[in-house]
C-alpha positions as CSV (number, residue, x, y, z in Angstrom):
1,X,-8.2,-11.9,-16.1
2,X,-5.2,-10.0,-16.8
3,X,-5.6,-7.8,-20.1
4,X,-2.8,-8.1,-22.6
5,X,-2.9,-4.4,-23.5
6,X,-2.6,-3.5,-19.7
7,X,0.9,-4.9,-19.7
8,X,1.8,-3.0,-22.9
9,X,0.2,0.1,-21.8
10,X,2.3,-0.4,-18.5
11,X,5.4,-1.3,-20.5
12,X,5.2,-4.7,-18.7
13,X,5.4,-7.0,-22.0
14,X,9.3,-6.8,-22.6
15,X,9.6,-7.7,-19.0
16,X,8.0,-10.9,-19.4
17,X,9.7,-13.9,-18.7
18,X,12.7,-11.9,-19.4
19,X,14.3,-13.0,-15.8
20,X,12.9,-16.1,-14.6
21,X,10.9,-19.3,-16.5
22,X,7.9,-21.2,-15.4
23,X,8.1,-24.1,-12.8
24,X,10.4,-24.2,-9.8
25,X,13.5,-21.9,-11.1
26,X,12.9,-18.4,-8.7
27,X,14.3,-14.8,-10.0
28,X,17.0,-13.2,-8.8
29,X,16.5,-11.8,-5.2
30,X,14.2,-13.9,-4.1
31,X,14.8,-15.2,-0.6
32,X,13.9,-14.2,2.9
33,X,15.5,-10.9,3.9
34,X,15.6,-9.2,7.4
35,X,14.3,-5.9,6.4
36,X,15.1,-4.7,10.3
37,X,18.4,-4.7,10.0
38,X,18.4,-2.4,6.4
39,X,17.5,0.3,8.8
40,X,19.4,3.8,7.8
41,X,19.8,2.8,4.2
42,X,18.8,5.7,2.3
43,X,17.5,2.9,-1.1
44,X,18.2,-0.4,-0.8
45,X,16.9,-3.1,-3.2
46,X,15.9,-6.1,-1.0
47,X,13.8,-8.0,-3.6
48,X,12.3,-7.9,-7.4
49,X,10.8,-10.0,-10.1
50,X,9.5,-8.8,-13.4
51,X,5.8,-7.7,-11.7
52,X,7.4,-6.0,-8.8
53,X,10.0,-4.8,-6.6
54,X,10.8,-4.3,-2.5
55,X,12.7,-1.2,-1.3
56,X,13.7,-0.1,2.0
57,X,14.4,3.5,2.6
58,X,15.5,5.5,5.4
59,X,14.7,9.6,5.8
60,X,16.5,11.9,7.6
61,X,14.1,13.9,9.8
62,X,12.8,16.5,8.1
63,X,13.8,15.1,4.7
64,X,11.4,14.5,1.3
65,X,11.4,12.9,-1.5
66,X,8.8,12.4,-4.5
67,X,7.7,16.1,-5.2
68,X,6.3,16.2,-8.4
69,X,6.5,12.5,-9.1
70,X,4.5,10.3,-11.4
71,X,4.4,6.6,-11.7
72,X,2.7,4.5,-14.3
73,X,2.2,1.9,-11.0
74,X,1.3,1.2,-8.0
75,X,3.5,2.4,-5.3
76,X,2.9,0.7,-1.8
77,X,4.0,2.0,2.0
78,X,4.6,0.1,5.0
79,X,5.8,2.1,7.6
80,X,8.4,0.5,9.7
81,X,9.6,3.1,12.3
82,X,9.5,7.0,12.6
83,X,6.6,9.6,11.8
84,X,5.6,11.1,8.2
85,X,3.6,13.1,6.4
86,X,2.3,11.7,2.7
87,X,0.6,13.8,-0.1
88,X,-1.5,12.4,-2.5
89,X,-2.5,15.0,-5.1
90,X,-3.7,17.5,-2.8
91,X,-5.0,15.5,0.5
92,X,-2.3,14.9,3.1
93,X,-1.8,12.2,5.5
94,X,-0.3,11.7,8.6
95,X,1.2,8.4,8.6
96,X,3.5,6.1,11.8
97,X,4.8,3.0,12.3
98,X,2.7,0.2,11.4
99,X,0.6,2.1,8.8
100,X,0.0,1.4,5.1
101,X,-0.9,4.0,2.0
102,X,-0.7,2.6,-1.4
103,X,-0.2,5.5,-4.0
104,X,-1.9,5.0,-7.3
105,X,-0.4,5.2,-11.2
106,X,-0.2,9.2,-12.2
107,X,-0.7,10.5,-8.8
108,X,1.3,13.2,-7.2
109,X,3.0,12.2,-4.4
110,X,5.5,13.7,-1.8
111,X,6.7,11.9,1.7
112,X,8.1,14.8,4.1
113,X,9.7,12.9,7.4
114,X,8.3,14.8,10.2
115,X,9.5,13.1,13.2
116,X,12.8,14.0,14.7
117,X,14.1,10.7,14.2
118,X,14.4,8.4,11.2
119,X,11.8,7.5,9.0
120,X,11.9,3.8,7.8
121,X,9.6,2.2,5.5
122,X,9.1,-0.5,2.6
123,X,8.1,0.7,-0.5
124,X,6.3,-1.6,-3.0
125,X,6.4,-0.7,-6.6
126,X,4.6,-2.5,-9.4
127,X,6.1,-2.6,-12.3
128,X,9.5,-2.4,-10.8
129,X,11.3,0.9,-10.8
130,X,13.5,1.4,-13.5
């Protein structure tokens, strides 16, 4: 069960049912997308609802981002093409296509493209990025 001060802790309470009601109505960007083809967007939004939100993103090669980053949620990586390197807190991991990290609320985290090609992923956030 799902604890009512979790949501407020997470700042998840004003986003319920602020975009979508119960029943058969769906929110806003929900509906199949070819993530493929989003390849060499450097952020795009492909999908979100009040618990979460899809991303694709595109690094350059030898490009980061996150340095110093913190997150009150979950942040999920599916790796779609390309090689990186991802830092959680002080462990690093070496990370290609087809491979999944999930980084976890308050956790330092960088993602350094190490390949010489693009690095393409899906990035899962819960809450949704603001």
């Amino acid at each position: 069960m799902f604890c009512p001060l979790s949501r407020i802790k997470l700042g998840l309470e004003s986003r319920k049912n602020k975009k979508f009601k119960k029943g058969n109505s769906l929110p806003p960007r929900m509906k199949p997308v070819d993530i493929l083809a989003l390849k060499g967007n450097p952020f795009r939004v492909v999908q979100q609802s009040p618990l979460s939100q899809s991303v694709v993103m595109t690094l350059k090669s030898k490009e980061e981002i996150g340095k110093g980053e913190l997150h009150d949620g979950d942040q999920i990586l599916y790796f779609l093409d390309g090689e990186g390197e991802v830092t959680l807190g002080s462990k690093k991991f070496q990370m290609a296509k087809g491979m999944t990290i999930t980084i976890p609320p308050q956790t330092q985290h960088q993602l350094y493209n190490t390949g010489k090609g693009d690095l393409f992923f899906l990035k899962i956030y819960t809450p949704p990025s603001e």
